[in-house]
N, C-alpha and C positions, 0 to 999 in steps of 0.2 A: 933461843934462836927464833922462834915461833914469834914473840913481841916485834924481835927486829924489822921480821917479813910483814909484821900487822905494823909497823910505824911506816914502813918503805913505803906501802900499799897506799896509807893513809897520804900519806906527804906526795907521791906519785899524783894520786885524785886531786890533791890541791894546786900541785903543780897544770895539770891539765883544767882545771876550771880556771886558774887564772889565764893560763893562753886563750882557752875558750872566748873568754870575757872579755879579753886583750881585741881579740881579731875581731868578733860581735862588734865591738866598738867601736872598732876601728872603720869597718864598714859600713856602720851608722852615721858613724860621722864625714863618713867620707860623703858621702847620699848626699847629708845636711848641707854640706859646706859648697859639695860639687854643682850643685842645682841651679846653682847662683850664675852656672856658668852656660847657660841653655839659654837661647836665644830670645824665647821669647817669657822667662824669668825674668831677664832683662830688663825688656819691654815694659814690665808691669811697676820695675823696681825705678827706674825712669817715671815711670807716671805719678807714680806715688813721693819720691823723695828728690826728682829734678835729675838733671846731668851729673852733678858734680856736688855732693853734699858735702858739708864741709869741707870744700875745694878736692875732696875724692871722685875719681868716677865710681858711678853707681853699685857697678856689677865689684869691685875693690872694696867700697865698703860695706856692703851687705853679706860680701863673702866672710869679711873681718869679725863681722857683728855675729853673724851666724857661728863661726870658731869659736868665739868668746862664752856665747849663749850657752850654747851643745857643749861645750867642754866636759861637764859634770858628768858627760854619758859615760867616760868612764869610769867613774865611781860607782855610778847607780845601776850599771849592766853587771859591777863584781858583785854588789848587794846583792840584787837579787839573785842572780844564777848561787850563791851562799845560801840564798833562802832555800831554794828550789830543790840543792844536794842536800841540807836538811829536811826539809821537806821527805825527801827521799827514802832518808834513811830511820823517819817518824811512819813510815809508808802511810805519807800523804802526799798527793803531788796539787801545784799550782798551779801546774802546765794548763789544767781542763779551763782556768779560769782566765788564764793570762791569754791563750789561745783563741779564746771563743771571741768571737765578731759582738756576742749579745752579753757582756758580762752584764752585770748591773752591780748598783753601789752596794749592796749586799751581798754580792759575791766578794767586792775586792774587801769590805769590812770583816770578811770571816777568814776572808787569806792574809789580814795582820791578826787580828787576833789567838789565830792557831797556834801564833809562835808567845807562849807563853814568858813567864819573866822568868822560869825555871831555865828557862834555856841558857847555852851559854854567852857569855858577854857578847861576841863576835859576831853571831846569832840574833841577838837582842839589836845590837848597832844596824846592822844592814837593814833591820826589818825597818826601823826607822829612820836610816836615809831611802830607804823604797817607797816609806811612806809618805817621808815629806817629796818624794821626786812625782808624784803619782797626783798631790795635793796640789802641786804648784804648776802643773803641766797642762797646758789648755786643753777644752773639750776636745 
C-alpha cells in the first residue's frame, strides 16, 4: 500500500511540473508573440522590413515568424524545470544560477555538467535539449 501512495506522489509531482511548464510557456510565449502587437514594435518592424513583406503586413508577419521561432519554448521550459525537480531531489538547485542577473559561462557549464550520465535517460535528454536551447539563444 505504502509504494502505491509513493507512485501516486511521484506521478502527482509530474503531473504538476508538466502543468507548471505548460502555463510557464505559455506565457512566455504569449509575451513573444503579443509584443508584435504594441505600437510602436510596429514602428520599428515597418522600418526594418517595409509595409508589407512578402505582400504580408508587417506587424502579421512578424507576429507569424516570432510563433514559428519561440515555439520550441515549450519543449525547452519542460526540460529544464525536469532538470530543476532533479536537481532537487540530488539537493542541488539551479535556480541560484538560472536566477542570478550575473551568471557567467562557468556557472551555466557546471549546471550541465552536474547532471551526470548516470542519471536517468529522461534526465540525460532534457539536460541536452537545455543545453543545446541555451547554445543557440542569442546573447
Amino acid at each position: 500500500m505504502g509504494s502505491n501512495a509513493a507512485n501516486d506522489t511521484k506521478e502527482a509531482h509530474k503531473n504538476r511540473l508538466r502543468v507548471t511548464a505548460f502555463v510557464v510557456s505559455l506565457l512566455m510565449y504569449l509575451i513573444f508573440v503579443g509584443v508584435n502587437f504594441d505600437p510602436a514594435v510596429t514602428k520599428a518592424q515597418v522600418g526594418v522590413a517595409g509595409e508589407r513583406p512578402f505582400g504580408i503586413p508587417a506587424q502579421v508577419f512578424f507576429a507569424g515568424l516570432n510563433a514559428v521561432l519561440f515555439f520550441p519554448i515549450f519543449w525547452w521550459t519542460s526540460s529544464l524545470m525536469k532538470l530543476q525537480a532533479y536537481a532537487s531531489q540530488q539537493d542541488r538547485s539551479f535556480a541560484s544560477v538560472l536566477l542570478s542577473s550575473m551568471y557567467t559561462l562557468f556557472d551555466l557549464f557546471s549546471l550541465f555538467t552536474s547532471v551526470r550520465d548516470t542519471a536517468p535517460e529522461e534526465i540525460r535528454r532534457a539536460r541536452n535539449i537545455t543545453f543545446a536551447a541555451f547554445c543557440t539563444s542569442p546573447p
